[in-house]
Biopython code that builds the backbone (N, CA, C, O; Angstrom):
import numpy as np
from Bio.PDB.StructureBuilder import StructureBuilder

atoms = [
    (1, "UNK", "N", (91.977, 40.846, -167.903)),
    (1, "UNK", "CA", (90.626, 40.334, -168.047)),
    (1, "UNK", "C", (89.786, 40.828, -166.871)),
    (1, "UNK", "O", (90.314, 40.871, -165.760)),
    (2, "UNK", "N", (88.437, 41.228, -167.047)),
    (2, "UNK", "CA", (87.777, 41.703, -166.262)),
    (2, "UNK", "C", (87.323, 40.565, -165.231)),
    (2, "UNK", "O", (87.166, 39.418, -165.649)),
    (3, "UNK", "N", (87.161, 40.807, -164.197)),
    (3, "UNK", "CA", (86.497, 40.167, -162.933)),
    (3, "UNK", "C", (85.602, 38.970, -163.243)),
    (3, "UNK", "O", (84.705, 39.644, -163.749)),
    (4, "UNK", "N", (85.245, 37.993, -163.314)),
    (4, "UNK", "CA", (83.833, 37.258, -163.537)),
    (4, "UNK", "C", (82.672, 36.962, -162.561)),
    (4, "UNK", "O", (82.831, 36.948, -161.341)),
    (5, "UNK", "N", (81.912, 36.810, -162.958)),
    (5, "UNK", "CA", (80.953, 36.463, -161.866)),
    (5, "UNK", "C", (80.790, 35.356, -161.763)),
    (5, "UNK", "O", (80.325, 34.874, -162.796)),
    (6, "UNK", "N", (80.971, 34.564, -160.875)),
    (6, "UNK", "CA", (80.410, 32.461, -160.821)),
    (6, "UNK", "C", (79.622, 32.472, -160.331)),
    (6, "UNK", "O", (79.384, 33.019, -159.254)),
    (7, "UNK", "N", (78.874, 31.761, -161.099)),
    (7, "UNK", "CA", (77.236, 30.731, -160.227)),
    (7, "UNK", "C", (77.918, 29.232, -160.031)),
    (7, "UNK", "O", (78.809, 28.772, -160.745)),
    (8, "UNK", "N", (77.447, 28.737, -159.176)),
    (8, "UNK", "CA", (77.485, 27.181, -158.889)),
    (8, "UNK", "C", (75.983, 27.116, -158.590)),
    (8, "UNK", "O", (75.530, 28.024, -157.893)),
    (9, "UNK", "N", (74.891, 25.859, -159.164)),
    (9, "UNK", "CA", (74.134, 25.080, -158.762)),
    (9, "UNK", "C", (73.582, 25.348, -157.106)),
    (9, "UNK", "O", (74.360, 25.210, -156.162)),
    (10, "UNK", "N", (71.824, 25.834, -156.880)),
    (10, "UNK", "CA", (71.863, 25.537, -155.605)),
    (10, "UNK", "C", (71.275, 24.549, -155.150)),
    (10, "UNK", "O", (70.560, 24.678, -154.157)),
    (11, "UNK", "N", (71.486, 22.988, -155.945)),
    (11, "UNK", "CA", (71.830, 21.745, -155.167)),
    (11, "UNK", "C", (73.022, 21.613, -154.467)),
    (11, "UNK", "O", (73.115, 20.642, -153.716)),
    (12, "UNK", "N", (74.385, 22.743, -154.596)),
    (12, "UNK", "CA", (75.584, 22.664, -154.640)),
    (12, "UNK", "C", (75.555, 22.569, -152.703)),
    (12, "UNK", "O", (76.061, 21.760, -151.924)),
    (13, "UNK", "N", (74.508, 24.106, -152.443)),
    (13, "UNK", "CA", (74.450, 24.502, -150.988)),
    (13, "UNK", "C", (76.298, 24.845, -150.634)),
    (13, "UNK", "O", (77.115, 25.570, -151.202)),
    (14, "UNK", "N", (76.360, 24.240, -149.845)),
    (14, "UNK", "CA", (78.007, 24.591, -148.843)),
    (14, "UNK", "C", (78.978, 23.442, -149.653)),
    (14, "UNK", "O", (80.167, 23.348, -149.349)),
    (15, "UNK", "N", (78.557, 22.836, -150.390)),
    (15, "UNK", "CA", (79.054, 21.992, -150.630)),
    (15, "UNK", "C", (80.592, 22.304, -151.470)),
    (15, "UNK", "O", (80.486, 22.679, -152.638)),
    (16, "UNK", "N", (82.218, 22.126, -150.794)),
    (16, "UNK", "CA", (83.011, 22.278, -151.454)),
    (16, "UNK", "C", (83.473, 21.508, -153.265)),
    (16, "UNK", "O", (84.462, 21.659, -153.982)),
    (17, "UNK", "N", (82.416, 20.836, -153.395)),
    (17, "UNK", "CA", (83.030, 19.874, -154.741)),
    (17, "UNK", "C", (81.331, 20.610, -155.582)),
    (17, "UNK", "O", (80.132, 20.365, -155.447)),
    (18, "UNK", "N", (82.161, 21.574, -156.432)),
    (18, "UNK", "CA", (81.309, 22.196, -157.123)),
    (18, "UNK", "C", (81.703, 22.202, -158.409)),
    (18, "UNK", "O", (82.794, 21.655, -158.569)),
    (19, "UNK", "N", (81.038, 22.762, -159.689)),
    (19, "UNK", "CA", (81.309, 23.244, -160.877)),
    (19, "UNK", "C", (80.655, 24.383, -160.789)),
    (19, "UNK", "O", (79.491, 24.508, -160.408)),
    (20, "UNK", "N", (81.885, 25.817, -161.376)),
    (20, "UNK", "CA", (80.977, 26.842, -161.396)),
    (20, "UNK", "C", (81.548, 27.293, -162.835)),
    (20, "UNK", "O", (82.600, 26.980, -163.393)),
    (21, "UNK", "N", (80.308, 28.282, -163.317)),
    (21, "UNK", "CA", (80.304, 28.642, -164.180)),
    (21, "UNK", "C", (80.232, 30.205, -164.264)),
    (21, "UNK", "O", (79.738, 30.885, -163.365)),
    (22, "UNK", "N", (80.804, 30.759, -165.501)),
    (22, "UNK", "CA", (80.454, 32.094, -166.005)),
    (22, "UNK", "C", (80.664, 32.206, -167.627)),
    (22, "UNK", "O", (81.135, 31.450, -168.477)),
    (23, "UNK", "N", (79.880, 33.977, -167.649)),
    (23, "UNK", "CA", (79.638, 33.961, -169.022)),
    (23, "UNK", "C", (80.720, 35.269, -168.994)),
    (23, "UNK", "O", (80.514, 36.263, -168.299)),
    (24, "UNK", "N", (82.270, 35.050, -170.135)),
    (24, "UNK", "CA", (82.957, 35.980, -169.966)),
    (24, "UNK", "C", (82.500, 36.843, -170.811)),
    (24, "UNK", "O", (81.598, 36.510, -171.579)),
    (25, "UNK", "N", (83.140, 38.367, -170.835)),
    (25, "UNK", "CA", (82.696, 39.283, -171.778)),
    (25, "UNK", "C", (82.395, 39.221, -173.491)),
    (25, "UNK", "O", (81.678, 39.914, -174.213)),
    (26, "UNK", "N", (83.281, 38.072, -173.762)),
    (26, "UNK", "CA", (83.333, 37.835, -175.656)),
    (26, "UNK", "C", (82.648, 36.706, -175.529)),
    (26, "UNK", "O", (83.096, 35.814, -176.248)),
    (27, "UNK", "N", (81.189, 36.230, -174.504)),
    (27, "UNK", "CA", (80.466, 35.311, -174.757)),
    (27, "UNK", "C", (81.142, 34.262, -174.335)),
    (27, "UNK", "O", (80.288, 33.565, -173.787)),
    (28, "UNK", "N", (82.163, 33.726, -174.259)),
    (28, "UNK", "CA", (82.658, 32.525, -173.918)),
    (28, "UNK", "C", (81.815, 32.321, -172.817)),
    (28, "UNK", "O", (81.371, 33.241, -172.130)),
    (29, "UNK", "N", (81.497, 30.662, -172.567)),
    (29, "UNK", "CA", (81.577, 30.311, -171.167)),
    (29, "UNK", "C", (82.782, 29.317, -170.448)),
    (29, "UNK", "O", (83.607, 28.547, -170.939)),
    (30, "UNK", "N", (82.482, 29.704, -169.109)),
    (30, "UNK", "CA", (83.989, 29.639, -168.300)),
    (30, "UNK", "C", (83.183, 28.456, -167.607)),
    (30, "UNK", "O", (81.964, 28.594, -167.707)),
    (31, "UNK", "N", (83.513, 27.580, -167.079)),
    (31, "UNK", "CA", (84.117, 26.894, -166.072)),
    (31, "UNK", "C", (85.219, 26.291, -165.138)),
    (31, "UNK", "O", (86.388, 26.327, -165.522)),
    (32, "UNK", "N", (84.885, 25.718, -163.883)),
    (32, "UNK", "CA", (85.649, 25.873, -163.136)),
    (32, "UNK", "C", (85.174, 24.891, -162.088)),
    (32, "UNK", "O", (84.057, 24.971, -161.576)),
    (33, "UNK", "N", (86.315, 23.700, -161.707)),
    (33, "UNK", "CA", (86.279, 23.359, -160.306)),
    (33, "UNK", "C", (86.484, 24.036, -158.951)),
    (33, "UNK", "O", (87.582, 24.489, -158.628)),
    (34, "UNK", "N", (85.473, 24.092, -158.213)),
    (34, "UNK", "CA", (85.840, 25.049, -157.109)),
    (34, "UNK", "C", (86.905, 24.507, -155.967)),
    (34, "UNK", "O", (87.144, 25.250, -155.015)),
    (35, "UNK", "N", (87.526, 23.258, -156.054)),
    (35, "UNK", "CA", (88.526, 23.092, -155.697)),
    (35, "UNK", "C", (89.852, 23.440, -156.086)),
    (35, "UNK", "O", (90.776, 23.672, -155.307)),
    (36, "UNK", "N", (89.902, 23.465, -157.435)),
    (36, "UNK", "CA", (90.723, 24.224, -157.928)),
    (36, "UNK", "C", (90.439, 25.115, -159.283)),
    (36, "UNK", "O", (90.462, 24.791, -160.470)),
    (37, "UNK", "N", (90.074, 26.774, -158.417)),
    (37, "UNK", "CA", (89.318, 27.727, -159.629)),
    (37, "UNK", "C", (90.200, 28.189, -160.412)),
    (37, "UNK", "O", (89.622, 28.949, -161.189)),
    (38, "UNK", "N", (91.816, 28.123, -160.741)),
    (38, "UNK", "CA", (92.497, 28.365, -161.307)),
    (38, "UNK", "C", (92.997, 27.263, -162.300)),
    (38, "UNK", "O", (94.203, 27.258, -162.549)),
    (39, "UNK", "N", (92.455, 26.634, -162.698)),
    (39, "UNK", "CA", (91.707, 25.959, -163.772)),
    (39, "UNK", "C", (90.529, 26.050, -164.399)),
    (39, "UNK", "O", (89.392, 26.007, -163.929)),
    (40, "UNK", "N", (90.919, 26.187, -165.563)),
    (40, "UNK", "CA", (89.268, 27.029, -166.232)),
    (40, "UNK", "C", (89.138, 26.255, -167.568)),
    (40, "UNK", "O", (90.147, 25.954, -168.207)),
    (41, "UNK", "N", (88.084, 25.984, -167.921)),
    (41, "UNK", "CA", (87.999, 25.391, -169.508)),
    (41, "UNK", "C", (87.048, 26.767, -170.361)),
    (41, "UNK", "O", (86.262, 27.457, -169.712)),
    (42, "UNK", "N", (87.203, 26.914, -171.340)),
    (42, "UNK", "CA", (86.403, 28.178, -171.664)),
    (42, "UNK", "C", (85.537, 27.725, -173.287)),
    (42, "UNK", "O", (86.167, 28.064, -174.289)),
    (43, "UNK", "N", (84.590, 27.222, -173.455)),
    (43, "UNK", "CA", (83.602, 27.026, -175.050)),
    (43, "UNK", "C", (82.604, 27.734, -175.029)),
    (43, "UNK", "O", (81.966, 28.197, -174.084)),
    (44, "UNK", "N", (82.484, 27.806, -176.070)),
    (44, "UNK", "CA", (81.495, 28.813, -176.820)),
    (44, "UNK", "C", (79.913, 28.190, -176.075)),
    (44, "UNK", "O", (79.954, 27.049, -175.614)),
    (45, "UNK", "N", (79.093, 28.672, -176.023)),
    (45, "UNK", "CA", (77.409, 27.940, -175.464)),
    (45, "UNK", "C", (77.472, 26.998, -176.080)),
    (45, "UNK", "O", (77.288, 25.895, -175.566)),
    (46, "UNK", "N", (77.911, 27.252, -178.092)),
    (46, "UNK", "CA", (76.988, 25.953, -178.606)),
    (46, "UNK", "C", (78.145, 24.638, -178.715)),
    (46, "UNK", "O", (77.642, 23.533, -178.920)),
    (47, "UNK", "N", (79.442, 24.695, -178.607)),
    (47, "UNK", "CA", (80.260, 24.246, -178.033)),
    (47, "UNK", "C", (79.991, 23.269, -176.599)),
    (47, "UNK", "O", (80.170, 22.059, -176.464)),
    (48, "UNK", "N", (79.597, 24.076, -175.810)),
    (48, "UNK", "CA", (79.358, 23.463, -174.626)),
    (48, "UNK", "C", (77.886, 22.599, -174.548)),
    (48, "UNK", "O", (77.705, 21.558, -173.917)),
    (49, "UNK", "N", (76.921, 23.314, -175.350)),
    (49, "UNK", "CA", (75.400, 22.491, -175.567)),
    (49, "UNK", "C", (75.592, 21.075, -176.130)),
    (49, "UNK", "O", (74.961, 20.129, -175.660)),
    (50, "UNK", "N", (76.687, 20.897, -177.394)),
    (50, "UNK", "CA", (76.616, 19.608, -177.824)),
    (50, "UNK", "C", (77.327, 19.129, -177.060)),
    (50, "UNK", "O", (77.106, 17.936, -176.854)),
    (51, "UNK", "N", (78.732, 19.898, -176.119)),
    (51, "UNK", "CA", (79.235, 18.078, -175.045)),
    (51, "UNK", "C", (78.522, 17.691, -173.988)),
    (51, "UNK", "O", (78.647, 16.554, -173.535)),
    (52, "UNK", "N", (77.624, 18.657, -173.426)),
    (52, "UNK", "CA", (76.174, 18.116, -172.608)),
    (52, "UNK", "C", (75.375, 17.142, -173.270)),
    (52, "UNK", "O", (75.059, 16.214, -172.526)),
    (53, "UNK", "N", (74.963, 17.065, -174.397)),
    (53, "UNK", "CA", (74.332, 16.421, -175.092)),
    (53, "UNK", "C", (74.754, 15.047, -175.307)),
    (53, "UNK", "O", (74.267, 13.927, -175.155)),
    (54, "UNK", "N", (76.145, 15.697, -175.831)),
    (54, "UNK", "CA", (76.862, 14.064, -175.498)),
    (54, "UNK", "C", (76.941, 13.115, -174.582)),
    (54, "UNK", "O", (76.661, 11.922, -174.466)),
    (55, "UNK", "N", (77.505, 14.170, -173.823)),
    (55, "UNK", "CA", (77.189, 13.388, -172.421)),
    (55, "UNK", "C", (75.794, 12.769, -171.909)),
    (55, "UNK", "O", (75.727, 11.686, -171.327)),
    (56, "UNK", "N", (74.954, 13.394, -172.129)),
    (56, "UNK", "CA", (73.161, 12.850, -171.670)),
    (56, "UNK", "C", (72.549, 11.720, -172.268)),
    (56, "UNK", "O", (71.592, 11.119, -171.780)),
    (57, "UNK", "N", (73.386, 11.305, -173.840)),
    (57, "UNK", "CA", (72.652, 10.716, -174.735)),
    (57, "UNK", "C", (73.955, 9.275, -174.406)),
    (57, "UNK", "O", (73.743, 8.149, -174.856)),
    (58, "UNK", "N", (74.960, 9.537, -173.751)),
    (58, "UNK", "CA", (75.958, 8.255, -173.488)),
    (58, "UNK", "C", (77.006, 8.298, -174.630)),
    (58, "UNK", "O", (77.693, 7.283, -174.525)),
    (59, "UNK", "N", (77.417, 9.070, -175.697)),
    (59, "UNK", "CA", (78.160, 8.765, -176.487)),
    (59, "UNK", "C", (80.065, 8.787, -175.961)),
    (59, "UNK", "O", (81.059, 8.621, -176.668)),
    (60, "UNK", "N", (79.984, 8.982, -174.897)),
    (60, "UNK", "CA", (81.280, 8.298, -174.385)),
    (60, "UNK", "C", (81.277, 7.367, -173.911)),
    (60, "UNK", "O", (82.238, 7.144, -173.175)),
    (61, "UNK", "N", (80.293, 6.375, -174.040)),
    (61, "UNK", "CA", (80.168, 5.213, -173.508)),
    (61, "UNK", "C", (79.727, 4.714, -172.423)),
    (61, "UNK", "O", (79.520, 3.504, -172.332)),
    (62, "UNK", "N", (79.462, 5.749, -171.194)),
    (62, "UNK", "CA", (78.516, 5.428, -170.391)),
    (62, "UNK", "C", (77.302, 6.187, -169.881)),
    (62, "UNK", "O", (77.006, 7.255, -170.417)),
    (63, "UNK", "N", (76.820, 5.860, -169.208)),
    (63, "UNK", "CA", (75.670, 6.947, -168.521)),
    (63, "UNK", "C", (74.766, 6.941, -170.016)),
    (63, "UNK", "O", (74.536, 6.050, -170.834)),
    (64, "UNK", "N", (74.341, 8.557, -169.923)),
    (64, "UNK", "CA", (73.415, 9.035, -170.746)),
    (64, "UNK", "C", (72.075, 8.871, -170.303)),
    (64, "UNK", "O", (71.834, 9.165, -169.132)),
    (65, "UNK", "N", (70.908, 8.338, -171.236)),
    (65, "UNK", "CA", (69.486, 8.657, -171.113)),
    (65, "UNK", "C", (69.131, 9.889, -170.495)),
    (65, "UNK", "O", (68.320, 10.461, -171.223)),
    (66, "UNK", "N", (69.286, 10.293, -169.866)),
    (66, "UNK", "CA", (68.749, 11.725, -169.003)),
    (66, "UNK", "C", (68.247, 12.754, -169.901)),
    (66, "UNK", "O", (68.785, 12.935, -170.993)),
    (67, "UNK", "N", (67.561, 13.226, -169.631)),
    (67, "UNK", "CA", (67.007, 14.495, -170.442)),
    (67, "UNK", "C", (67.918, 15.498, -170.354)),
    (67, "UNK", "O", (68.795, 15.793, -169.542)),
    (68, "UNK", "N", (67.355, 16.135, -171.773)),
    (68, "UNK", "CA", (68.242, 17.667, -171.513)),
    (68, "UNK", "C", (67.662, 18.471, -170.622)),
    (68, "UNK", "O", (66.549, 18.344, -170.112)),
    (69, "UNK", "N", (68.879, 19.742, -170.366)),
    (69, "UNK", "CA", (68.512, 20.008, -168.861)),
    (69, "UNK", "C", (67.924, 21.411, -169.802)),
    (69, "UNK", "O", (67.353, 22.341, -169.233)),
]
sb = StructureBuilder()
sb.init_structure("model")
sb.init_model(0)
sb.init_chain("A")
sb.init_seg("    ")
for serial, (resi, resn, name, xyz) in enumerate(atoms, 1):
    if name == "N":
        sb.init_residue(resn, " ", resi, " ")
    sb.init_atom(name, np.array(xyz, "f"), 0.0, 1.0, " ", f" {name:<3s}", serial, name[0])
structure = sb.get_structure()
C-alpha cells in the first residue's frame, strides 16, 4: 500500500491525543489514533458522513444537537 498522507485538526496544535485522517488511493477514508497509528478504521465518505451524523443528532444515546460540521 502506498504511503498516506494524515491531517489531524489544527485545534489539535502539539497536542498528542489526536484523530487523524486520510483519503487512501480507492477513496476509502482512513483513520487513526495518533497514539496508536497502527490502528486504522477505513469507510467509504458516505459511510463515514452518516456515523457523524449519528453521532451529532445523539442516536447512540448521548450528546448530539451540534451541527453538521
Amino acid at each position: 500500500m502506498p504511503e498516506l498522507h494524515w491531517w489531524k485538526s489544527s485545534y489539535s496544535a502539539e497536542a498528542a491525543n489526536c484523530v487523524c485522517v486520510a483519503i487512501a488511493p480507492d477513496g476509502t477514508v482512513r483513520l487513526r489514533d495518533s497514539k496508536v497509528p497502527e490502528a486504522l478504521v477505513a469507510a467509504s465518505p458516505n459511510a463515514l458522513r452518516t456515523f457523524i451524523d449519528a453521532v451529532a443528532t445523539g442516536q447512540f444515546g448521548q450528546g448530539g444537537g451540534h451541527a453538521r460540521p
